[in-house]
C-alpha positions in Angstrom: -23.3 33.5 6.1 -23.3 29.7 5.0 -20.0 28.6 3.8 -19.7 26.7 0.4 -19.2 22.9 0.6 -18.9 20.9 -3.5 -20.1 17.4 -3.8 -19.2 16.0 -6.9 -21.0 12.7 -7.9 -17.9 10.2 -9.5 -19.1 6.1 -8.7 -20.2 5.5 -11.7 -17.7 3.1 -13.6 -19.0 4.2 -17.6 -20.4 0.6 -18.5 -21.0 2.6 -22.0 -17.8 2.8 -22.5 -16.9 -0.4 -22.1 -13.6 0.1 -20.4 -11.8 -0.5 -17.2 -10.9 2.8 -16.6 -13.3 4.8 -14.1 -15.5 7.2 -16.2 -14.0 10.2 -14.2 -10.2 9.4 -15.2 -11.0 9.4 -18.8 -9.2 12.1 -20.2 -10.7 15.2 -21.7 -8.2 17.9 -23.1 -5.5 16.1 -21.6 -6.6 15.7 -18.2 -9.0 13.5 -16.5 -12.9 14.5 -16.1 -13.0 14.9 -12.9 -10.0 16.8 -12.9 -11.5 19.8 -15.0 -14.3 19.8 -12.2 -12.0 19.8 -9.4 -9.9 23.5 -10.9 -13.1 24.5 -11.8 -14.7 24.5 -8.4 -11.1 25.7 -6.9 -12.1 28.6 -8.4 -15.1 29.0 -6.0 -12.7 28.9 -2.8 -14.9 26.3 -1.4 -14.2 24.8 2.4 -14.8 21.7 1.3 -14.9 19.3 -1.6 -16.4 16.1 -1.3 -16.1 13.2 -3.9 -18.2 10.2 -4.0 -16.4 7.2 -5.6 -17.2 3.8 -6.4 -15.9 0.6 -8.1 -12.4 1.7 -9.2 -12.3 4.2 -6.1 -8.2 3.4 -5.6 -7.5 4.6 -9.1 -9.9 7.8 -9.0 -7.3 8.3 -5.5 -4.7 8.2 -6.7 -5.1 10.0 -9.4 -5.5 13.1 -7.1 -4.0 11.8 -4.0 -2.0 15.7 -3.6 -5.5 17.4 -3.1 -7.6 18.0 -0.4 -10.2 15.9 -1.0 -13.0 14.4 1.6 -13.5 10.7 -0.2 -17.4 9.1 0.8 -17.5 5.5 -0.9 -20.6 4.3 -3.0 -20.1 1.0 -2.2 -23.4 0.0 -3.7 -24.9 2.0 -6.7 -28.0 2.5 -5.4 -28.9 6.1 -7.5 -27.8 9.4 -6.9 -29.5 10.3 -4.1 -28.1 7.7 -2.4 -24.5 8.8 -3.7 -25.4 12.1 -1.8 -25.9 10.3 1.3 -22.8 9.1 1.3 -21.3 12.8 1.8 -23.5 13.9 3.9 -22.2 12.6 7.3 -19.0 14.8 6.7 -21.1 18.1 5.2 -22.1 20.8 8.3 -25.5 21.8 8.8 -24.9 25.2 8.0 -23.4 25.1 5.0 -24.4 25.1 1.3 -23.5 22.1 -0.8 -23.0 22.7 -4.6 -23.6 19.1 -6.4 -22.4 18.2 -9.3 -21.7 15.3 -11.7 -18.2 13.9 -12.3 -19.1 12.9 -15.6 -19.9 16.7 -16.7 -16.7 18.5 -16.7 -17.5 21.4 -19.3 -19.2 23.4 -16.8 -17.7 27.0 -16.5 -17.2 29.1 -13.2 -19.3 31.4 -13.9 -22.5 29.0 -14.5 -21.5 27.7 -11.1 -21.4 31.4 -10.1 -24.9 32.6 -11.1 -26.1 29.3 -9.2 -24.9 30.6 -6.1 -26.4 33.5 -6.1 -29.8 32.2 -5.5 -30.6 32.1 -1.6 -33.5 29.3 -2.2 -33.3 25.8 0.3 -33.3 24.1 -2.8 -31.7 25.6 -6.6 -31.7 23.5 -9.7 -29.5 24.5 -12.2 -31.4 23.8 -15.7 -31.0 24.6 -19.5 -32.8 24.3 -22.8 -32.2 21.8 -25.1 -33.3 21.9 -28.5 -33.1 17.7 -28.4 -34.5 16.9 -24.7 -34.5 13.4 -25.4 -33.3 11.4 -22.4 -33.1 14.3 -20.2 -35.3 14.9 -17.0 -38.4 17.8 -18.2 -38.3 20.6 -15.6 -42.1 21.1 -14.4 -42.4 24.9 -13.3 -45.8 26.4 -11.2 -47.3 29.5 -12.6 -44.7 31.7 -10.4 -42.0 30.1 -12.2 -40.8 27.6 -9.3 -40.2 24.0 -9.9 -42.7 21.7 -9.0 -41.3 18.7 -10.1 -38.5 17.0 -12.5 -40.4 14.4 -14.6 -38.2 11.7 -16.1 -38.5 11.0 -20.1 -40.3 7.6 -19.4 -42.7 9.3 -17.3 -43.4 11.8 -18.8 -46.8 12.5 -21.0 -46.8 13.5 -24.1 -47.3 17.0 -23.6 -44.3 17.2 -21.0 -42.2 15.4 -23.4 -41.7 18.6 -25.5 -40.3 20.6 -22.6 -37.3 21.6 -23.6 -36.3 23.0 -20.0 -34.2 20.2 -18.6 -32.6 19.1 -15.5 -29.0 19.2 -15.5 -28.0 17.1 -12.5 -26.0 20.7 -11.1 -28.1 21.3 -7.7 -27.0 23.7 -4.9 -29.1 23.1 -1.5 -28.8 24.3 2.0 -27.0 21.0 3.7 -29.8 21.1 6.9 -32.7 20.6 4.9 -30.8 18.3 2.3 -30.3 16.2 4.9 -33.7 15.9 6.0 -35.3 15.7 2.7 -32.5 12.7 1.7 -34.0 11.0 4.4 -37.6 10.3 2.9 -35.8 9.2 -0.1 -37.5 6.1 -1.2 -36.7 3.4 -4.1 -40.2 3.0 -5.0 -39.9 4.2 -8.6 -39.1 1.8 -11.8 -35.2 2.1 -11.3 -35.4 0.7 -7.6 -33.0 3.8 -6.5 -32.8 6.9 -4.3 -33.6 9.0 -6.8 -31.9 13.1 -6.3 -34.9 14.7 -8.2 -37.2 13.0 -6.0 -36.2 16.0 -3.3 -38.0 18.5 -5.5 -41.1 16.9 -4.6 -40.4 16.6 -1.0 -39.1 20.2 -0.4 -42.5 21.3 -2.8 -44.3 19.0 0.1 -42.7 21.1 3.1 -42.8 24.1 1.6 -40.0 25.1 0.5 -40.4 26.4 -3.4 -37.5 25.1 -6.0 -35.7 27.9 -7.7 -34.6 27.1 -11.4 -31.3 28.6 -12.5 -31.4 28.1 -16.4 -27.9 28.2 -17.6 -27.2 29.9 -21.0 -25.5 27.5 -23.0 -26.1 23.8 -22.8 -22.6 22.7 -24.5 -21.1 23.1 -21.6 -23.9 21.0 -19.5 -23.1 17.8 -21.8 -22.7 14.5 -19.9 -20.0 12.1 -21.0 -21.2 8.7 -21.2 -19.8 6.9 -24.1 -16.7 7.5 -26.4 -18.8 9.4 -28.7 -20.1 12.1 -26.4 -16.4 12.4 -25.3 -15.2 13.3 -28.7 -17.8 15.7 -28.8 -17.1 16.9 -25.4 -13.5 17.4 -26.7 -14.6 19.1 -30.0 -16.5 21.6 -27.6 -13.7 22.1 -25.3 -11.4 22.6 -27.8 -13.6 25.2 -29.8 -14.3 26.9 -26.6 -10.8 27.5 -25.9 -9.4 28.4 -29.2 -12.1 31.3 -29.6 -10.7 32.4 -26.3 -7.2 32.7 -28.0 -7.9 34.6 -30.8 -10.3 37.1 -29.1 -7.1 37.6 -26.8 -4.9 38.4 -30.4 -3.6 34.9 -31.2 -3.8 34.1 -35.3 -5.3 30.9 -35.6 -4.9 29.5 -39.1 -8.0 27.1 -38.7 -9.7 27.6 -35.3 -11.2 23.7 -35.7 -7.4 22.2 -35.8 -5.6 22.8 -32.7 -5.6 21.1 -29.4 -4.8 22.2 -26.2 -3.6 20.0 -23.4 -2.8 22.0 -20.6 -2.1 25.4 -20.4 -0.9 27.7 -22.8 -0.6 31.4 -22.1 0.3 33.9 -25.0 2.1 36.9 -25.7 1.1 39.3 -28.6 1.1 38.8 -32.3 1.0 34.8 -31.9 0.5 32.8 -34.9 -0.4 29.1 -34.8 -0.8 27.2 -38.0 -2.9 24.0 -38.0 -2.5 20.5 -36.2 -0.6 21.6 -33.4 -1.1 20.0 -30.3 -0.5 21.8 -26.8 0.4 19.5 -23.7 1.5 20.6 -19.9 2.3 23.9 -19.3 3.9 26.1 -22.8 4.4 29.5 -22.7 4.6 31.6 -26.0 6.8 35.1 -26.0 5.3 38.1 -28.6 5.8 37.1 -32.1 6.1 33.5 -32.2 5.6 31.8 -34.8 4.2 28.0 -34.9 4.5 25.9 -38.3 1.8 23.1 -38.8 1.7 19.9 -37.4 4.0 20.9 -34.5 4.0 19.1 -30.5 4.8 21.0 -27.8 4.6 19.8 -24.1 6.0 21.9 -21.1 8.4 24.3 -23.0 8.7 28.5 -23.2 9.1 29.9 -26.2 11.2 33.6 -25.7 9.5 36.6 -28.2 10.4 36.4 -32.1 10.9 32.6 -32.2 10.2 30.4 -35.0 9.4 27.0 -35.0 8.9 25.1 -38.3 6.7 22.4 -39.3 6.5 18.7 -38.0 8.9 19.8 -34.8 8.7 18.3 -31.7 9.4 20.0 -28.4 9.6 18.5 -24.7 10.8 20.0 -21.6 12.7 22.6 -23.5 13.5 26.4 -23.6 14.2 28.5 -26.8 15.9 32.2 -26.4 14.8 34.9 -28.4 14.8 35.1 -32.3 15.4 30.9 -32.1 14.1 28.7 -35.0 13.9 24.8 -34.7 12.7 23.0 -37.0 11.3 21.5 -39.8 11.4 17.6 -38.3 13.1 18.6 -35.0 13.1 17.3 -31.7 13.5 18.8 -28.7 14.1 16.9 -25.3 13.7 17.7 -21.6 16.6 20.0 -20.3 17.3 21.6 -23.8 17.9 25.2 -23.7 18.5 27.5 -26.9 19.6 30.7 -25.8 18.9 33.8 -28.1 19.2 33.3 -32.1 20.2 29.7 -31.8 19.1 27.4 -34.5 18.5 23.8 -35.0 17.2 22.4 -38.7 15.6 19.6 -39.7 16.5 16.2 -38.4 18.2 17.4 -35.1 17.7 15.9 -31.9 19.0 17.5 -28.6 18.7 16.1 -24.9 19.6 18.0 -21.8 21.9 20.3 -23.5 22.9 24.6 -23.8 22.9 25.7 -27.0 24.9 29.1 -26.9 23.9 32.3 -28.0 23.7 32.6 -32.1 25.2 28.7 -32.7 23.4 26.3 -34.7 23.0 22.6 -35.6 21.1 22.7 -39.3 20.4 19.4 -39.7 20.9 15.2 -39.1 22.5 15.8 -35.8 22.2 14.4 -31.8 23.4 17.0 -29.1 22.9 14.7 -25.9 24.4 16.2 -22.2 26.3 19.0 -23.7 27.0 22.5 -22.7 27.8 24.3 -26.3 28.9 28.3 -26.3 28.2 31.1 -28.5 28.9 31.1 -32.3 29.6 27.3 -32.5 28.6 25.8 -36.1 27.6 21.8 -35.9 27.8 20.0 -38.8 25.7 17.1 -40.5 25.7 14.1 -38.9 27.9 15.2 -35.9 27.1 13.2 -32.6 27.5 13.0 -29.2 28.6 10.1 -27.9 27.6 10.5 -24.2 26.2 7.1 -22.9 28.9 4.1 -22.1 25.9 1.7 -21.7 26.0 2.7 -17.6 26.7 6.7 -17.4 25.6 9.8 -19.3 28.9 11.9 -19.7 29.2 15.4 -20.6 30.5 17.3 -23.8 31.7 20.5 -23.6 32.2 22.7 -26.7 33.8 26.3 -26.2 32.6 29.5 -28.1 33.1 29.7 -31.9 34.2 26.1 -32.7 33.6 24.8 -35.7 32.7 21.0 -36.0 33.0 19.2 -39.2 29.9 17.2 -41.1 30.2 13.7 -40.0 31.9 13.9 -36.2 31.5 11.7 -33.6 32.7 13.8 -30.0 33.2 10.9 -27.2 32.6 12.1 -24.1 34.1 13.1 -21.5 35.3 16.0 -23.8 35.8 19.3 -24.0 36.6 21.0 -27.5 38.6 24.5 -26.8 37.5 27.9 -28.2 37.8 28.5 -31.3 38.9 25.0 -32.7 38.1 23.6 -35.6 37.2 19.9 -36.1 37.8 18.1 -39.8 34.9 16.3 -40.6 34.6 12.6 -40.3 36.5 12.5 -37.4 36.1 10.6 -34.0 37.2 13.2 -30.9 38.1 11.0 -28.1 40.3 13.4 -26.3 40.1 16.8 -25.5 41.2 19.7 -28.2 42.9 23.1 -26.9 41.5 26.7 -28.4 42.3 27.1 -31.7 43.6 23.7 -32.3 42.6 21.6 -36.0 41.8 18.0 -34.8 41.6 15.4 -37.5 40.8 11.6 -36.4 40.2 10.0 -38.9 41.8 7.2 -41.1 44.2 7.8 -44.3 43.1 7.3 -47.2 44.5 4.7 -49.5 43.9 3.8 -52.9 44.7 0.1 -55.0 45.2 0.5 -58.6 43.0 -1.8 -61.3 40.9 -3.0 -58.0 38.8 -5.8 -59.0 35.7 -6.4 -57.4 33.8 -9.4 -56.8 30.8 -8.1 -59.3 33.7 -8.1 -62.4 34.6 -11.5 -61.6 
């Protein structure tokens, strides 16, 4: 049995796009182009991958410098046949290599799957397009083989309304590839080693071309300007939230919500519009998302709310939690169960304890907080001396005035109240009332500079 080798196609730089950003790094649903074809031909457990890269080849590296990856430099963009070539020296004989296009990152594993079925020398993965315009017209024999892949400018007109088209997706047994590469020639109008030209040359040694035709052509779009990204996105993005609601998630508008990474669902999820997904967020059963909500790398426990315009990063909420409206949630927050932050709140790398809460206009930076504490408006932390982070440290049940500012190094006792408009600078034992703040004084028939 031949084992499964990838090539995937990446030199071109995207002159369309007008950028200096490789094509391939440009960044589809939060990750780069040729990163969606790399975990989508993971999938396929091949022995090899092989990536041909070309001007910009140190950035499309680096970019995936932790994966396995056998890099072949186009030095020269000579076509992409000659791209192929490149590969080829590092490809075995008896293998079959799957070759794809860097700037086509929609296509699903299980297109790639029905390709591999066939058992042909040579496979062409095609599709119908109800606009071929642009696009290479599949020529088939009466037994249904491919004969040849006629480009739009020479085509006649009678091939021009072919809708069958080639989708650059080829899967080919790496021997004869190798030999059929060979007798690659530039003699056509671009002055390149053309791929398609290997149709007519395994036709010639008779070997017939088996056409795969793939089902839906959305996913076969190539990416060449910022327009056909949007729409690439648009596709993506519809693609994935149909996916959500047929596994029970309540989308309030299926055409407003954008995923970024990965987001895996409990049951009974709700997700109103605008909200955007990034890294890796993981919803409990029951959640609740307001609109226009961010979310990037945070788990969300079952039954917790979180209210419109709120911001979370890096952050974990306990069961029945609710953050929000206008929030923010930093990296190393953690609300344990039926904690609550309101509107206007920002925390940083900080416990919130089991059923306390911080309503609103508030910043809870470094702090370990315990169960039943009640923050007031406008309270602080005060945990960064211009050199060093330092740590507050606030005891179950305490209850902190509107309008505190807590110094740290501190640690507020158990069950202590502190009188608002006060400045904490030292700790405060269980059960103590601290007050620091000035006395209040008062001038009689005060006369301000307005009355003179």
């Amino acid at each position: 049995m031949k084992t499964l080798e990838v090539c995937i196609l990446a030199a071109g730089m995207g002159s369309r796009m007008k950028s200096p950003l490789p094509k391939v790094l440009h960044p589809l649903a939060g990750r780069p182009m040729l990163g969606h074809l790399l975990a989508t031909v993971a999938e396929l457990n091949p022995h090899k991958v092989h990536v041909v890269v070309g001007q910009g080849a140190e950035q499309v590296q680096a970019a995936f410098i932790d994966l396995d990856i056998q890099w072949a430099l186009q030095a020269d963009q000579r076509g992409t046949g000659h791209a192929v070539m490149q590969a080829l020296p590092n490809v075995s004989d008896d293998s079959l290599l799957l070759i794809l296009a860097g700037d086509g990152p929609l296509i699903s594993v299980d297109t790639l799957r029905s390709l591999l079925q066939s058992d042909a020398a040579l496979t062409v993965l095609t599709v119908d397009q109800s606009d071929p315009t642009h696009y290479g017209r599949i020529i088939r024999d009466d037994g249904g083989a491919i004969t040849e892949i006629v480009e739009e400018r020479d085509a006649t007109d009678a091939q021009r309304l072919i809708r069958e088209v080639n989708t650059g997706v080829m899967l080919a047994q790496a021997d004869h590839l190798r030999a059929w590469t060979a007798g690659l020639t530039t003699d056509n109008e671009q002055g390149e080693y053309l791929l398609t030209d290997i149709v007519a040359i395994a036709n010639a040694a008779g070997r017939p071309v088996r056409p795969v035709q793939a089902e839906d052509a959305g996913e076969l779009q190539g990416i060449n300007n910022f327009a056909q990204l949007a729409a690439a996105e648009r596709y993506w993005q519809r693609r994935r939230a149909h996916q959500l609601m047929l596994a029970g998630v309540h989308l309030s508008d299926a055409e407003r919500i954008d995923i970024r990474g990965e987001l895996i669902t409990g049951r009974n999820v709700h997700i109103d519009v605008n909200c955007i997904f990034e890294g890796r967020v993981v919803l409990g059963d029951n959640v609740r998302i307001g609109p226009n909500c961010v979310i990037k790398d945070a788990e969300l426990a079952n039954d917790v709310q979180i209210k419109a315009f709120t911001m979370l990063e890096g952050a974990s909420i306990g069961s029945q939690g609710q953050v929000g409206p206008y929030a923010r949630l930093r990296p190393g927050t953690q609300l344990l169960s039926d904690a609550r932050v309101g509107n206007f709140v920002e925390v940083k790398n900080t416990i919130l304890g089991q059923g306390s809460k911080a309503s609103h206009l508030s910043y809870l930076g470094d702090a370990i907080i315990g169960q039943g504490v009640n923050i007031g408006a406008g309270t602080i932390t005060c945990n960064y001396d211009g050199v060093n982070k330092h740590q507050t440290v606030i005891e179950d049940l305490v209850f902190v005035g509107s309008n505190t500012a807590l110094v740290a190094p501190i640690t507020i006792g158990a069950g202590a109240t502190l009188a608002a408009g006060s400045t904490i600078t030292r700790d405060v034992k269980k059960r103590q009332l601290a007050v620091a703040r000035g006395r209040q004084s008062a001038i009689d028939n005060w006369q301000s500079p307005r009355d003179k």
